[in-house]
C-alpha positions as CSV (number, residue, x, y, z in Angstrom):
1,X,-117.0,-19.3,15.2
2,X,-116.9,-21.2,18.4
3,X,-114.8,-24.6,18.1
4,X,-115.9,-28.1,19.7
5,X,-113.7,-27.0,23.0
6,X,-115.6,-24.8,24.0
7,X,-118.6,-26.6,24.3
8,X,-120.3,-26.4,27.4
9,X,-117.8,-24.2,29.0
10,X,-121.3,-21.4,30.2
11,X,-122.4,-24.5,32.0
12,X,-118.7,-24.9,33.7
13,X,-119.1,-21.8,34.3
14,X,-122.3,-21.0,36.1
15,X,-121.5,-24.4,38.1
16,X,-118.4,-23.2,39.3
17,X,-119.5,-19.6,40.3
18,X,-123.4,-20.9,42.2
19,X,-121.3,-21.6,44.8
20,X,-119.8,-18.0,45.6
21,X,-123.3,-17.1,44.4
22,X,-124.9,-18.9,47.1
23,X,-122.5,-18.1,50.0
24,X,-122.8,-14.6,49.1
25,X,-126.3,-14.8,49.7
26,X,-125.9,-16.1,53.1
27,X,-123.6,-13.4,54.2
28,X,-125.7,-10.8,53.2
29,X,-129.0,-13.1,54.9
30,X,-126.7,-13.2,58.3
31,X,-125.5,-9.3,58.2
32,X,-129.8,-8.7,57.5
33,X,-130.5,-10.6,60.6
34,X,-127.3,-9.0,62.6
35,X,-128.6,-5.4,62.3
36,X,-132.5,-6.8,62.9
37,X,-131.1,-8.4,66.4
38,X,-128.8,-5.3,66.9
39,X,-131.8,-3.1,66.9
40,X,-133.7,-5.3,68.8
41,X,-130.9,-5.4,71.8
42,X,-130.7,-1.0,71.6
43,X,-134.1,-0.9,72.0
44,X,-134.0,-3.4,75.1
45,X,-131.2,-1.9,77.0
46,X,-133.0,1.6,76.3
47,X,-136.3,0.1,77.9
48,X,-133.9,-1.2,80.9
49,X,-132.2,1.7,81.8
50,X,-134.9,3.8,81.7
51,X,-137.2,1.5,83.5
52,X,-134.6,0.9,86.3
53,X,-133.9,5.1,86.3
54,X,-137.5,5.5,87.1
55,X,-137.2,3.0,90.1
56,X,-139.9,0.7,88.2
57,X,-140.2,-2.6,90.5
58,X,-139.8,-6.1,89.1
59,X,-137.8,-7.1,86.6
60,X,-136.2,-5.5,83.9
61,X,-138.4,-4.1,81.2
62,X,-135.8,-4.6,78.8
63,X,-136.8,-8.5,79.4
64,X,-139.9,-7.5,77.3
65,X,-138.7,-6.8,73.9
66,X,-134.9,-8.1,74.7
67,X,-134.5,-10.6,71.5
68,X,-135.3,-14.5,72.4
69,X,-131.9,-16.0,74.4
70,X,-130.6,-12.6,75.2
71,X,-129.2,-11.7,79.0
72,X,-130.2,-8.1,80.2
73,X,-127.6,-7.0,83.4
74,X,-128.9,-3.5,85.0
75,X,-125.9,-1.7,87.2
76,X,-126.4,1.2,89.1
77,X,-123.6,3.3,89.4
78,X,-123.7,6.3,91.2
79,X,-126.5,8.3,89.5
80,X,-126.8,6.3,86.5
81,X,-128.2,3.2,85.6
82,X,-126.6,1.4,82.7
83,X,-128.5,-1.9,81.1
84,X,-126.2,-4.3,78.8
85,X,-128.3,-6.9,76.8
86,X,-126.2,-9.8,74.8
87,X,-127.5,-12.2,72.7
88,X,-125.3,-15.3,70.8
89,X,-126.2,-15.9,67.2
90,X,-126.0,-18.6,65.5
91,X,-126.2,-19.1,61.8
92,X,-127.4,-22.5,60.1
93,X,-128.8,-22.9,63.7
94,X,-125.1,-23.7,64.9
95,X,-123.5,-25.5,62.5
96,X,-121.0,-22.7,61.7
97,X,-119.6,-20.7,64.3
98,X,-121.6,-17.7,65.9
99,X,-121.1,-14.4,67.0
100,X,-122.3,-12.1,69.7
101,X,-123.9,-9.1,69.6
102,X,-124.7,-6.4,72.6
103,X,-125.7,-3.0,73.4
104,X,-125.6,-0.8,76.7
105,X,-127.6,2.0,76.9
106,X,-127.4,4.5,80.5
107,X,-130.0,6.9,81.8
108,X,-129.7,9.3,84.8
109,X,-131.3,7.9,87.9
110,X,-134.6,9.8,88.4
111,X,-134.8,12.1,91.9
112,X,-135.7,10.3,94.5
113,X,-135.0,7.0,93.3
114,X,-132.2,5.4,95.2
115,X,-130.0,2.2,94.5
């Protein structure tokens, strides 16, 4: 039989632990949108490389599907062309600190396609 102390002490409870409840949610939320915008940065530094390996004029295709924000860099070196794409997030839209995430992808220059 419970005694008058411990009265209320499930509401103490769940009060103190929402907290962790809720922050754990937003870790998981951010590490969702992490590998989302990882993928997103592969397949643009893919679409780079390649593009740049075929000798495609303008700029980088990687531009196209690079996530919003993100800088795409195309080096030729030698026979292959290597794309880096780099993008800052920011979770609660800056008011904790960010992080970056990148991705280089290199393809073999195509024949007759020079630097």
């Amino acid at each position: 039989m419970r005694g008058k102390e411990d009265r209320g002490s499930a509401t103490v409870e769940l009060a103190v632990s929402l907290p962790a409840l809720v922050l754990l949610l937003f870790a998981a939320l951010t590490a969702v949108v992490a590998v989302r915008v990882q993928g997103e940065c592969v397949d643009a530094a893919r679409e780079a490389a390649r593009a740049e390996a075929r000798g495609e004029p303008g700029e980088p295709a990687g531009r196209r599907v690079a996530p919003d924000g993100a800088s795409v860099s195309v080096v030729i070196d030698g026979d292959t062309a290597r794309a880096t794409v780099r993008v800052r997030i920011q979770p609660l839209g800056g008011r904790l600190p960010g992080f970056e995430i990148g991705a280089t992808a290199v393809a073999a220059m195509e024949p007759g396609v020079g630097p």
